[in-house]
N, CA, C and O atoms as CSV, one atom per row, in Angstrom:
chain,resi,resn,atom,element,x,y,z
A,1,UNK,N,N,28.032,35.967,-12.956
A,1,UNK,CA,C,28.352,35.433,-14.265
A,1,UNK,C,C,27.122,34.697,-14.793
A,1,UNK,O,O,26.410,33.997,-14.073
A,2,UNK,N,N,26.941,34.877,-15.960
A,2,UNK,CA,C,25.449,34.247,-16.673
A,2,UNK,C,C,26.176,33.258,-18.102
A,2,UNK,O,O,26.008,33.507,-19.296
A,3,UNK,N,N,26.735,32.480,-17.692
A,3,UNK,CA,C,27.023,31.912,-19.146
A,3,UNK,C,C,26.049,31.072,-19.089
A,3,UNK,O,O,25.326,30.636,-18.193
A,4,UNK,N,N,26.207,30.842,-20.760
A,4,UNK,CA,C,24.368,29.877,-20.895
A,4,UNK,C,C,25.805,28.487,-22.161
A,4,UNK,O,O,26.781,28.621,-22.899
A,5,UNK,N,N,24.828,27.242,-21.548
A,5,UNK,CA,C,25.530,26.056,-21.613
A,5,UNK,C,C,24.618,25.547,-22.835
A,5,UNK,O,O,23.407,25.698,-22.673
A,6,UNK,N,N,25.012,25.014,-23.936
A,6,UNK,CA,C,23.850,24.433,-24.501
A,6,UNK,C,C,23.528,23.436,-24.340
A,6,UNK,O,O,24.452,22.645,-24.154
A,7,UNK,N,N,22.039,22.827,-24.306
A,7,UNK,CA,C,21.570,21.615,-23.933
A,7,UNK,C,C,21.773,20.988,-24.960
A,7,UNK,O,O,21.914,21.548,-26.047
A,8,UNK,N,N,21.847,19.044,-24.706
A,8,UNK,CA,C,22.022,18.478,-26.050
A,8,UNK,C,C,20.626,17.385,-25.689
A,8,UNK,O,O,20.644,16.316,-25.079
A,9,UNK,N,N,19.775,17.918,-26.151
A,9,UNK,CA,C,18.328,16.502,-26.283
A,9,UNK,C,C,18.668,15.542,-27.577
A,9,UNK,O,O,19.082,15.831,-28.700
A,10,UNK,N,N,18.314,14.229,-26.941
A,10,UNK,CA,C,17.679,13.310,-27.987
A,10,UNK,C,C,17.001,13.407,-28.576
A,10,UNK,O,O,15.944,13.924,-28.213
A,11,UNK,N,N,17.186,12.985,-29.806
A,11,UNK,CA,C,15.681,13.285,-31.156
A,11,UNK,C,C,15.003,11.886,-30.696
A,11,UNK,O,O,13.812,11.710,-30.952
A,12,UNK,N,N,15.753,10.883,-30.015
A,12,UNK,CA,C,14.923,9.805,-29.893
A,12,UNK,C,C,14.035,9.682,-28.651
A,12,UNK,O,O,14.388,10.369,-27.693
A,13,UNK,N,N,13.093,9.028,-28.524
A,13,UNK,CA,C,12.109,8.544,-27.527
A,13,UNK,C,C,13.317,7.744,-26.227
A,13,UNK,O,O,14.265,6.976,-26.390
A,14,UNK,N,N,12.816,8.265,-25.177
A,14,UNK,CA,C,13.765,7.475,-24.056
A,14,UNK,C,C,12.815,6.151,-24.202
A,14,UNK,O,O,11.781,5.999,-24.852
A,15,UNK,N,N,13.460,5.346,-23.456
A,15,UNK,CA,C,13.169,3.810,-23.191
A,15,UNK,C,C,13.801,3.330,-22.208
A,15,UNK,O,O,15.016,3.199,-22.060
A,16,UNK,N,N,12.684,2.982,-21.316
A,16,UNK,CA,C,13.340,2.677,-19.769
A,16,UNK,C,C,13.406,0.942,-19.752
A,16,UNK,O,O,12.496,0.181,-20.079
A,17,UNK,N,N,14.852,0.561,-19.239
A,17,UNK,CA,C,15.180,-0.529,-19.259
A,17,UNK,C,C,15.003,-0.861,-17.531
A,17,UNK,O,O,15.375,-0.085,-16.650
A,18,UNK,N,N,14.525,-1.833,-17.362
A,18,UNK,CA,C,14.027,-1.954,-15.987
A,18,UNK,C,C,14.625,-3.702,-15.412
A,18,UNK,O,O,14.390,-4.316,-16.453
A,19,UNK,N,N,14.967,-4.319,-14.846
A,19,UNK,CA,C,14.697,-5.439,-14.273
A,19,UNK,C,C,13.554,-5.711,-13.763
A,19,UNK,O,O,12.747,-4.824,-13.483
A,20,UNK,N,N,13.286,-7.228,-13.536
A,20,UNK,CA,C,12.051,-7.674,-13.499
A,20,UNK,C,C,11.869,-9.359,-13.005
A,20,UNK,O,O,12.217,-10.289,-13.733
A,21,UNK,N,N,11.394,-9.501,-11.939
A,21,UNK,CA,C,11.421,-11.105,-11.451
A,21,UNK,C,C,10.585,-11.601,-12.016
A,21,UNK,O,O,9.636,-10.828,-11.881
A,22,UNK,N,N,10.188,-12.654,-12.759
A,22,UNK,CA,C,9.631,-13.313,-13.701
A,22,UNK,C,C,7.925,-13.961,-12.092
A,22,UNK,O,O,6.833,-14.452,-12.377
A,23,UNK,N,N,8.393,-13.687,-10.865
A,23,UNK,CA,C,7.546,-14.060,-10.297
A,23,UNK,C,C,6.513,-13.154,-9.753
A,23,UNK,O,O,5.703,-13.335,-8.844
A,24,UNK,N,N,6.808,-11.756,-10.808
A,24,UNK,CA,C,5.802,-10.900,-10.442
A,24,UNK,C,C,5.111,-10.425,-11.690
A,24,UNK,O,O,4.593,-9.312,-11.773
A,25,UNK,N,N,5.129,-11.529,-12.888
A,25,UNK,CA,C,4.747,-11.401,-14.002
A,25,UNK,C,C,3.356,-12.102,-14.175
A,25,UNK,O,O,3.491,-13.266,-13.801
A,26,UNK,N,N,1.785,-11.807,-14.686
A,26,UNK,CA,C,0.996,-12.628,-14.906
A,26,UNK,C,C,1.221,-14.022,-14.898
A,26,UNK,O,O,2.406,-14.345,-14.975
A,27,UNK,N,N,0.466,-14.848,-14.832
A,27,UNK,CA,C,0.305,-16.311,-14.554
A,27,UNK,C,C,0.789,-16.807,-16.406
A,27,UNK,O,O,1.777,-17.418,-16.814
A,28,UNK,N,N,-0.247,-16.297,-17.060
A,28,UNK,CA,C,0.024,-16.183,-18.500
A,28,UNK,C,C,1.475,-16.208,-19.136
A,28,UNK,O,O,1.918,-17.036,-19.932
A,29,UNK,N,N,1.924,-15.422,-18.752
A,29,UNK,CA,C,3.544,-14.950,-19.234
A,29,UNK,C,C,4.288,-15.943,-18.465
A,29,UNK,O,O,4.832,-16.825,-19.130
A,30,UNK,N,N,4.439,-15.980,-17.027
A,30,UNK,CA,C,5.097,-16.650,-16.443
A,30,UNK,C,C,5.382,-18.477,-17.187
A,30,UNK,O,O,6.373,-19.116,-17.542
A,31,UNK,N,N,3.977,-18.719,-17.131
A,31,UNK,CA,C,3.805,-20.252,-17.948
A,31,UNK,C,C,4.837,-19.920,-19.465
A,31,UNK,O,O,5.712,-20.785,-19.431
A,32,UNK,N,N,5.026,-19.130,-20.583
A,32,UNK,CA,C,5.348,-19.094,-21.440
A,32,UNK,C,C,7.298,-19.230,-20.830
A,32,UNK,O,O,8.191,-19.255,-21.677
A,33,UNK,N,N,7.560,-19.287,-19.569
A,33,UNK,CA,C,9.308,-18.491,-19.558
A,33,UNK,C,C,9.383,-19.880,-18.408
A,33,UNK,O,O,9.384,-19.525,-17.230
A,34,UNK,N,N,9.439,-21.273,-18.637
A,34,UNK,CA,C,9.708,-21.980,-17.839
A,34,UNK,C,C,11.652,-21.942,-17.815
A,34,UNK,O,O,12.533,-21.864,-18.671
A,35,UNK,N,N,11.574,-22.082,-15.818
A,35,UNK,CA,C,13.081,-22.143,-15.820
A,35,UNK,C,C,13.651,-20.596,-15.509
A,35,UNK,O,O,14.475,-20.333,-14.633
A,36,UNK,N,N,13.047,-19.659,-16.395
A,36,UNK,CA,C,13.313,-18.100,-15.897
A,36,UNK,C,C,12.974,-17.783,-15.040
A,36,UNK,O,O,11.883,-18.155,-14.606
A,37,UNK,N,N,13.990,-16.702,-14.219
A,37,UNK,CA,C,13.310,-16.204,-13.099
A,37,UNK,C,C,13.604,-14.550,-13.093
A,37,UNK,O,O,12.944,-13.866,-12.311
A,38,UNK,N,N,14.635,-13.884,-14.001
A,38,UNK,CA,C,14.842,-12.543,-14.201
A,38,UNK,C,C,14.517,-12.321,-15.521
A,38,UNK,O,O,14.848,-13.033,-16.469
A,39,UNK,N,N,13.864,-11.319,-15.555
A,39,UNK,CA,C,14.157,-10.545,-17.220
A,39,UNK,C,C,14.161,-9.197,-17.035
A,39,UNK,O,O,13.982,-8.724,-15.913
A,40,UNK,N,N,14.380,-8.378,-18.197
A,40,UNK,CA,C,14.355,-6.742,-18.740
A,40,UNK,C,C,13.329,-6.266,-18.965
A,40,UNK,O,O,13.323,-6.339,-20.194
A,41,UNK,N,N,12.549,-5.879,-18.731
A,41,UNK,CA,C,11.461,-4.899,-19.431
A,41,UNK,C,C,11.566,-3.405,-20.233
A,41,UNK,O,O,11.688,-2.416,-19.511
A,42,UNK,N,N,11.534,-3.259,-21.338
A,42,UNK,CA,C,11.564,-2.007,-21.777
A,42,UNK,C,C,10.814,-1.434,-21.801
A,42,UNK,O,O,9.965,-1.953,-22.526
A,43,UNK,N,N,10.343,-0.113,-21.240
A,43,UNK,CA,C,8.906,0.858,-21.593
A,43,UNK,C,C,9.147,1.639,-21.977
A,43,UNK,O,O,10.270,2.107,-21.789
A,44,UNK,N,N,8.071,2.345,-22.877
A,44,UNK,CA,C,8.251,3.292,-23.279
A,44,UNK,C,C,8.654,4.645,-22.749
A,44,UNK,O,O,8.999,4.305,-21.618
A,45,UNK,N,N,8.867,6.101,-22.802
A,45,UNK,CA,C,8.503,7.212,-21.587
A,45,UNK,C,C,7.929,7.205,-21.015
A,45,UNK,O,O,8.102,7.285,-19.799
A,46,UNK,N,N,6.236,7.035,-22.002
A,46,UNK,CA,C,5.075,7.232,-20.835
A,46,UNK,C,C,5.012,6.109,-20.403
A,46,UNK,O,O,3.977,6.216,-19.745
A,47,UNK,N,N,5.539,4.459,-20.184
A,47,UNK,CA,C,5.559,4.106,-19.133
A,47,UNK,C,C,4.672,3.140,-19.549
A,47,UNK,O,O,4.066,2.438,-18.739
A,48,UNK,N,N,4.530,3.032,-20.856
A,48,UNK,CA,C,4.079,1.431,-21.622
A,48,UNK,C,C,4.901,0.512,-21.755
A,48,UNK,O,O,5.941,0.754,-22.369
A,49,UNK,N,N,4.606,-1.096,-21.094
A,49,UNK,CA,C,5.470,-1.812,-21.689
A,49,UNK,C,C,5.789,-2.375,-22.862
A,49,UNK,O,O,4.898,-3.203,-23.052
A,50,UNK,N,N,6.596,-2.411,-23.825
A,50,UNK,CA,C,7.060,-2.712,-24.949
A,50,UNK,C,C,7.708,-3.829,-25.134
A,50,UNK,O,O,7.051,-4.433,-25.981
A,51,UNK,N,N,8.594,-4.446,-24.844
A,51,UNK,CA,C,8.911,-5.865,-24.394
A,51,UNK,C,C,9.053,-6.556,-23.118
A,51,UNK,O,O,8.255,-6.366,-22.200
A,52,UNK,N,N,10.094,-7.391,-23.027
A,52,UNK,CA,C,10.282,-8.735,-22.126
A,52,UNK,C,C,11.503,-9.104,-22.774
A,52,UNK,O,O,11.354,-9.001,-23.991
A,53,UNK,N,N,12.829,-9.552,-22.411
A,53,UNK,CA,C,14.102,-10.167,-22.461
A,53,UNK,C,C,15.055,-10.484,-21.722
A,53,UNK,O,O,15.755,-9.744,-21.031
A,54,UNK,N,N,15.094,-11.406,-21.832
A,54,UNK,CA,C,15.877,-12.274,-20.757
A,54,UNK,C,C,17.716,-11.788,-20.552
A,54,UNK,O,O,18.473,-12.482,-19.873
A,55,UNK,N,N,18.127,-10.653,-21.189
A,55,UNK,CA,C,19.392,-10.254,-21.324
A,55,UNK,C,C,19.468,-8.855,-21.436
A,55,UNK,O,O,18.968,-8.318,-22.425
A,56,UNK,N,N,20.169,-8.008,-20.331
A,56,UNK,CA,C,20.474,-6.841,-20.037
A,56,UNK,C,C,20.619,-5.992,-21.970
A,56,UNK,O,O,19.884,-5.359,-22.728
A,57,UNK,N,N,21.944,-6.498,-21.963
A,57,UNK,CA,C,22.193,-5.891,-22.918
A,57,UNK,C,C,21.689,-6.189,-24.402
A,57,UNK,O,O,22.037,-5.672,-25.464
A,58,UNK,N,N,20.714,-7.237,-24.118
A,58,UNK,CA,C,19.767,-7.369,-25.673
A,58,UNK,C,C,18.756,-6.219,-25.189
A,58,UNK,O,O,18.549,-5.515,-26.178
A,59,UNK,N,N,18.057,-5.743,-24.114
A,59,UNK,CA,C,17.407,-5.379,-23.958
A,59,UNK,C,C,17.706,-3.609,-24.783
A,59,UNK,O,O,16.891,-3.083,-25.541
A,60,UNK,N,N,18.818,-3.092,-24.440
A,60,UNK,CA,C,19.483,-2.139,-24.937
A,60,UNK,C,C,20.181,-1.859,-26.491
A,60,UNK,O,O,20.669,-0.929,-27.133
A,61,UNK,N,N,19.890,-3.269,-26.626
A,61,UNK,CA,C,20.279,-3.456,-28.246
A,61,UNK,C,C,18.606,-3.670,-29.450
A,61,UNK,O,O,18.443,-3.740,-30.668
A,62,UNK,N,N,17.905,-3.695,-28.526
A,62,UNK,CA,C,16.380,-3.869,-29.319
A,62,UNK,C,C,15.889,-2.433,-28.840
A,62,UNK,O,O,14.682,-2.375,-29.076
A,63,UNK,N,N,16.294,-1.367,-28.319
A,63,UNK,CA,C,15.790,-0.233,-27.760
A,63,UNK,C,C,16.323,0.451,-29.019
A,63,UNK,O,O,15.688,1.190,-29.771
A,64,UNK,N,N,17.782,0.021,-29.130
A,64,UNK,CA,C,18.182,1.256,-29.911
A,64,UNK,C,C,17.967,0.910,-31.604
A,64,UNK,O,O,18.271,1.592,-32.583
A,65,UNK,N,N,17.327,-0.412,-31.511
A,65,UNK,CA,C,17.414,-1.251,-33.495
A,65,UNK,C,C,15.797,-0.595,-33.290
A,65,UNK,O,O,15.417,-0.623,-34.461
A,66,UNK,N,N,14.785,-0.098,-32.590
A,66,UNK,CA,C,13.864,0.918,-32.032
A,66,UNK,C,C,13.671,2.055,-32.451
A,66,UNK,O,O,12.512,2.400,-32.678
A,67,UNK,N,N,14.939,3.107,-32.709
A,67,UNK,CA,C,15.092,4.785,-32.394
A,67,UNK,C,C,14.922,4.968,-31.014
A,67,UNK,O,O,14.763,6.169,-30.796
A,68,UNK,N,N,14.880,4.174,-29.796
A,68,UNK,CA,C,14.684,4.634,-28.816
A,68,UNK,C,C,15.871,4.837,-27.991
A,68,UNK,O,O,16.765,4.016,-28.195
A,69,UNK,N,N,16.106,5.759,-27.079
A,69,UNK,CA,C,17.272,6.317,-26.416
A,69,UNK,C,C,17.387,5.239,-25.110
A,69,UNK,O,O,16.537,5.439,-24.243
A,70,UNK,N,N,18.109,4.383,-24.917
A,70,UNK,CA,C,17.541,3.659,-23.793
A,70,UNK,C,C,18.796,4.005,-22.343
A,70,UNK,O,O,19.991,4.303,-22.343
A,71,UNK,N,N,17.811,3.781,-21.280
A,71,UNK,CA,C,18.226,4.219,-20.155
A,71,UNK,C,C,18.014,3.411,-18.853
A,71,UNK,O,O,16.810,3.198,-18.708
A,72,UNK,N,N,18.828,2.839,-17.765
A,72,UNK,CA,C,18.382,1.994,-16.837
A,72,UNK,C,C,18.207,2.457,-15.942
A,72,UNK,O,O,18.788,3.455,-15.515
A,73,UNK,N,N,16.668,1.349,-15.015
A,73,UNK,CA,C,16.106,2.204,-13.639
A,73,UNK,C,C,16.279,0.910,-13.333
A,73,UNK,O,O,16.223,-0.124,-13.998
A,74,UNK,N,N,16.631,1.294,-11.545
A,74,UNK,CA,C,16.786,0.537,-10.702
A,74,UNK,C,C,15.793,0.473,-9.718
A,74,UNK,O,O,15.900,-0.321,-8.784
């Protein structure tokens, strides 16, 4: 049997939502987030970072106010 399934792609850019210990962040950044110790990182596909946020689901809510398709890695 050969049935063909259609694919459904995003028109948008993925955006990888990542966790992130604030103690493996530059010295720089770190000084700016006193008191924090987790945040979100969003990157782009290829794997640029694009922000920093201290909340899962803001992180996913600034991806998509973006055009970006966002997606979490563990």
């Amino acid at each position: 049997m050969n049935t063909k399934f259609p694919l459904h792609y995003s028109t948008h850019p993925i955006a990888y939502v990542r966790p992130v210990k604030a103690s493996d962040l530059p010295d720089d950044i770190r000084q700016q987030l006193p008191g924090v110790t987790d945040l979100y990182a969003i990157h782009h596909e290829e794997g640029e970072r694009l922000a920093l946020v201290t909340d899962r689901t803001m992180a996913f809510v600034m991806a998509r106010q973006n055009d970006l398709h966002p997606v979490s890695v563990h």
